[in-house]
C-alpha positions, 0 to 999 in steps of 0.5 A: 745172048741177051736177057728179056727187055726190062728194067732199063732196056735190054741186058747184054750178057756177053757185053755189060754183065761181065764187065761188072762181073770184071769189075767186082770179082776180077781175080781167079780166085773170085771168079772161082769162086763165085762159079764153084757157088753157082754150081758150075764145075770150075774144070770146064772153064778155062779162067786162069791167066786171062783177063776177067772180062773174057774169064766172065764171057767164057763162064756165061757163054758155057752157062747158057747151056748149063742150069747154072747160068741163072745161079752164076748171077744169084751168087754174084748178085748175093755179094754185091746187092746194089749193083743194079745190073746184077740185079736186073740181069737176076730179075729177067734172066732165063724168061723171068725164071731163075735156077737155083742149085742149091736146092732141088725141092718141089712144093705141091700145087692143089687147085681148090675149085670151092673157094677158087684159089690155090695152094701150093704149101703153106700159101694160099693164093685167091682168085681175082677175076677180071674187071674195070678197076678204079685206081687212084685217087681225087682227094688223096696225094697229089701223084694219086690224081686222077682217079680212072679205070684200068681194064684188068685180066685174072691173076691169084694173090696171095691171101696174106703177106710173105710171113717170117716163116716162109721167108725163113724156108725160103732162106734155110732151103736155098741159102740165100742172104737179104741185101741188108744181112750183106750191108746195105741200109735198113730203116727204123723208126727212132724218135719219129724218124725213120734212120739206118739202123746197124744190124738190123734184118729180117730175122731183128727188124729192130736189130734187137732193141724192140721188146716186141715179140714178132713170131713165124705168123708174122708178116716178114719186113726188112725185105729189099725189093730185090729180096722180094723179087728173088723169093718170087722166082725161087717159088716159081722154081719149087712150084712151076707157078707164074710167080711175081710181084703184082703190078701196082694196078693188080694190087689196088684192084684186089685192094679195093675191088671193082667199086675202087673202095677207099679201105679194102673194107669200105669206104670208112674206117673203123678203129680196130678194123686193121694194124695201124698206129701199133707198136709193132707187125702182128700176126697175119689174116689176124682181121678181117678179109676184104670181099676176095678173101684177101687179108692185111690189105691195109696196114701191118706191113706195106707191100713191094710191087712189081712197078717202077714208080712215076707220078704220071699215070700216063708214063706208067701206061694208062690212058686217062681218056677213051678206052681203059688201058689193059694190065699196065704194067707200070714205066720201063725204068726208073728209081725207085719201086712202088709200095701199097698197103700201109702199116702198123707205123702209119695212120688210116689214112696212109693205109688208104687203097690209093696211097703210094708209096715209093722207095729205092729197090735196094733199101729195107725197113722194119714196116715194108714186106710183100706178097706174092701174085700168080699170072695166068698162063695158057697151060694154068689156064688150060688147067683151071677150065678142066677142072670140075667145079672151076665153071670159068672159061679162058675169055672170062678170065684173059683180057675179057673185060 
């Protein structure tokens, strides 16, 4: 009974989940009630009277084979958000899918062949077709070095960052809380230093002190890796897409394209060509697309990646030498996650294609969010090379390159 290798390594359902489930929730009445919230029915578990290690087995074990077990962690994982098994038991569970049983709504998926991407409710994702991207850098940080190619397959991003609006439905649909609405820290910037601030959240990135105006078409900030993480596996839920995060070398792909440019937009920068050096998000697609009709790739809000960050290219699966790798996928484990883009805080040059940046999973600021990737599968594949007017074929776009 164990849940897809990741994050760091294989996670035992039956052994390490519930002795961290025992050592947060340990009494009937926990255990209850997080069981009653994942939508369980408690009268088929027998957890009064025994130890909460083996009312936790029993509760996962009768899970397995119940849409719930998904949600069992979801609620519990809402409770205490730093708990990093909880949290990568939320992120691998169930082949990468969640159920969520707070709602059971559906959003459209259209395939639009004439600007080649999809729409699934208010989302828009763009194609980006398979290549040899460049990533890194040689003249900016020294973690960018070098500067190599990657061999990348197809996938959809979405065309703008999560916006205020959709994370909201999102919230509103499922219920769900944010790592910093549960306590753990947000940042922001107060006399040049980014510092906890009380109260602050997605719905108050400033926790109420700034007069600027932040609306639905806003990017959303104050997002946790995991909150980001969460909201991808809910709308792969209400769409039947592939949904993630993009890996580090997907996004600077899509950034940069297959020239590797320096901004999305070119290889200088022009003033008021992006949202840097502002006093606050503004509205998305408000500049500009880059060459995939991608918007905000630089600046308003840095975006949360799938990947584990290092400061070797090497540990993160690239060959520097011979043949380019094919979509490495970033290290197995590690400390913090990696983020892309730049912000309305920073200056050009941290909005660069190449600038990392990197953070704990759990932390939150007013100047990071995200934007969600589709992975092709064989039956989107399938799907997409049927469809009149696509002209794509399967090797075009899966490791074609």
């Amino acid at each position: 009974m164990n849940a897809t290798p990741g994050g760091g390594g294989t996670i035992t359902i039956i052994g390490e989940l519930p002795r961290e489930l025992a050592k947060l929730f340990g009494t009937p009445t926990d255990i209850a009630r997080i069981v009653t919230d994942a939508g369980l029915d408690p009268g088929m578990l027998v957890i009064y009277g025994q130890s909460p290690i083996i009312a936790w087995t029993i509760a996962l074990m009768a899970a397995e084979h119940h849409p719930g077990i998904g949600a069992v962690i979801h609620a519990a994982q809402r409770d205490n958000p730093a708990n990093e098994v909880l949290a990568r038991a939320m992120q691998y569970i169930s082949a990468g899918r969640l159920s969520f049983s707070q709602t059971d709504s559906t959003i459209h998926v259209e395939i639009i062949a004439a600007d080649s991407s999809i729409s699934a409710g208010t989302t828009v994702f763009r194609y980006i077709p398979p290549g040899r991207a460049w990533v890194g850098s040689d003249d900016g940080y020294e973690h960018e070095r070098p500067r190599h190619q990657v061999r990348q397959s197809a996938f959809f991003l979405q065309d703008a960052p999560v916006t205020r609006a959709e994370f909201e439905a999102f919230c509103n649909t499922t219920g769900f809380r944010t790592s910093a609405e549960l306590g753990s820290e947000a940042l922001y910037v107060s006399e040049g230093i980014w510092r906890p601030l009380a109260g602050a959240t997605w719905r108050l990135p400033s926790g109420g002190t700034s007069p600027f105006p932040m609306g639905g078409d806003h990017p959303v900030v104050q997002v946790s890796w995991y909150d980001a993480s969460i909201y991808c596996r809910w709308f792969a839920d209400v769409t039947g897409l592939a949904v993630g995060l993009p890996t580090e070398t997907q996004w600077e792909y899509a950034a940069g394209g297959p020239a590797g440019l320096r901004w999305p937009f070119g290889e200088t920068y022009e003033p008021g060509i992006a949202n840097v050096e502002h006093p606050g998000t503004t509205p998305v697609r408000g500049f500009p697309p880059n060459a995939f009709g991608l918007y905000d790739m630089a600046g308003n809000a840095y975006q949360w990646c799938a990947d584990w960050y290092t400061d070797q290219w090497t540990r993160a699966g690239h060959s520097l030498s011979g043949t380019p790798s094919l979509d490495p996928a970033g290290p197995g484990a590690g400390s913090y996650k990696v983020l892309h883009g730049g912000s309305w805080f920073d200056t050009p040059y941290h909005c660069r294609t190449a600038n990392r940046f990197y953070a704990a999973p759990i932390l939150a600021a007013a100047n990071w969010g995200f934007r969600s990737c589709v992975r092709l599968t064989d039956d989107l594949v399938r799907t997409l090379i049927s469809e009149p007017g696509w002209s794509l074929v399967a090797e075009a776009m899966l490791g074609g390159v």
